[in-house]
C-alpha positions in Angstrom: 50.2 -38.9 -45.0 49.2 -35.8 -46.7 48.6 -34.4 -43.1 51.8 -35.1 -41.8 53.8 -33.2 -45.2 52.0 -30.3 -44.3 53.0 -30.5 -40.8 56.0 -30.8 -42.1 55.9 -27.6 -44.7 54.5 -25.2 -42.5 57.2 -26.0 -39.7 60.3 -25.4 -42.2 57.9 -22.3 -43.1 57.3 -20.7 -39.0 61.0 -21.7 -39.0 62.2 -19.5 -41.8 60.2 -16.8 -40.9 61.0 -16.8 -37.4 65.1 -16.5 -38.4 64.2 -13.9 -40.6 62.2 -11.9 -38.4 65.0 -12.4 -35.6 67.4 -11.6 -37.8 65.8 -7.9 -38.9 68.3 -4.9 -37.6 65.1 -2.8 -36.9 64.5 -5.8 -33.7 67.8 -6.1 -32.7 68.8 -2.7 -32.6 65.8 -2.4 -30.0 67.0 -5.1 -28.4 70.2 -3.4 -28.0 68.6 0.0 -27.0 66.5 -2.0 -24.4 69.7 -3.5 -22.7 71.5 -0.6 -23.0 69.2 1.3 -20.6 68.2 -1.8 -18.4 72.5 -1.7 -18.2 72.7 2.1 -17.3 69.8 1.6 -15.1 71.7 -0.2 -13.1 74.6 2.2 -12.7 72.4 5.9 -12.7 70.0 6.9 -10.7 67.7 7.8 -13.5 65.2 9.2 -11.2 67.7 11.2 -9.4 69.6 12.7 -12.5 65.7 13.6 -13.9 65.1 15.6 -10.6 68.3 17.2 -10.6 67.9 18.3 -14.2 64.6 19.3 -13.2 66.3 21.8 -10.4 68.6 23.5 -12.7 68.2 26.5 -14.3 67.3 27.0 -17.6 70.3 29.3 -18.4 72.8 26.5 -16.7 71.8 23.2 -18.4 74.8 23.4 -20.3 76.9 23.4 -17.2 75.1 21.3 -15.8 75.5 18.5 -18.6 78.9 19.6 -18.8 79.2 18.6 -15.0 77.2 15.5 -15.2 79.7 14.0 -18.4 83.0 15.1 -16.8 82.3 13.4 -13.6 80.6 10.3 -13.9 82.2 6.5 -14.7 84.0 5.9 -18.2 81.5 2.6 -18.0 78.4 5.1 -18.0 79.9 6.8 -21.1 80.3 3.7 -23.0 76.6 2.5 -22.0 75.1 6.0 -23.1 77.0 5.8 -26.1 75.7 2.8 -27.2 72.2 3.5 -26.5 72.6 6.5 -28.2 73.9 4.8 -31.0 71.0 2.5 -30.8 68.6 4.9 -30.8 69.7 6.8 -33.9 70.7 4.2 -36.2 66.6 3.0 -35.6 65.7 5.5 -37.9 68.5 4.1 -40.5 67.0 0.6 -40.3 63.6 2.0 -41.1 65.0 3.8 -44.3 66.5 0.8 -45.4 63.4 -1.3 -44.1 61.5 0.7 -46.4 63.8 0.6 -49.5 63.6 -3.2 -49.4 59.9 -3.2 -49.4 59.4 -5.0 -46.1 56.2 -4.8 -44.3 55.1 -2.9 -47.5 51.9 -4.8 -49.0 52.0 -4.5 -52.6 48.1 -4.6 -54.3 47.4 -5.2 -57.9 
């Protein structure tokens, strides 16, 4: 009996703790930065674009991203917006990761 109530306890526990770990922004903004690029993967030539870049000139990489965002797919712009937008706002879900206290192990 007493077995079987702490099976039961420690399940409603791994249970809490697993909603609460899924539900941290810090995780599912990665998990939106991941798709993001799996997405635009799928759409750019990411090798390609890197060896372009890697051809132009130092003086003309303006142009050239100038170029590269004028004529490519509205789809491609939303997709790099969003994994921009991913990206950045990681570094506002550490700030306010932080601020809460979470992950920080208080002693005393």
């Amino acid at each position: 009996m007493q077995h079987r109530l702490h099976n039961k306890i420690m399940r409603r526990v791994y249970y809490t703790y697993a909603l609460r770990t899924a539900g941290d922004p810090l995780l599912l903004h990665g998990f939106l930065a991941l798709g993001m690029l799996i997405a635009l993967s799928y759409f750019v030539s990411i090798g390609d674009v890197l060896h372009n870049l890697a051809e132009a000139k130092v003086g003309h990489l303006g142009t050239y991203f100038y170029n590269a965002i004028t004529n490519t797919e509205a789809w491609t712009l939303i997709l790099l917006g969003v994994f921009i937008y991913a990206v950045i706002s990681v570094r506002f879900s550490f700030r306010t990761a932080h601020r809460r206290g979470v992950g920080v192990v208080q002693v005393g």
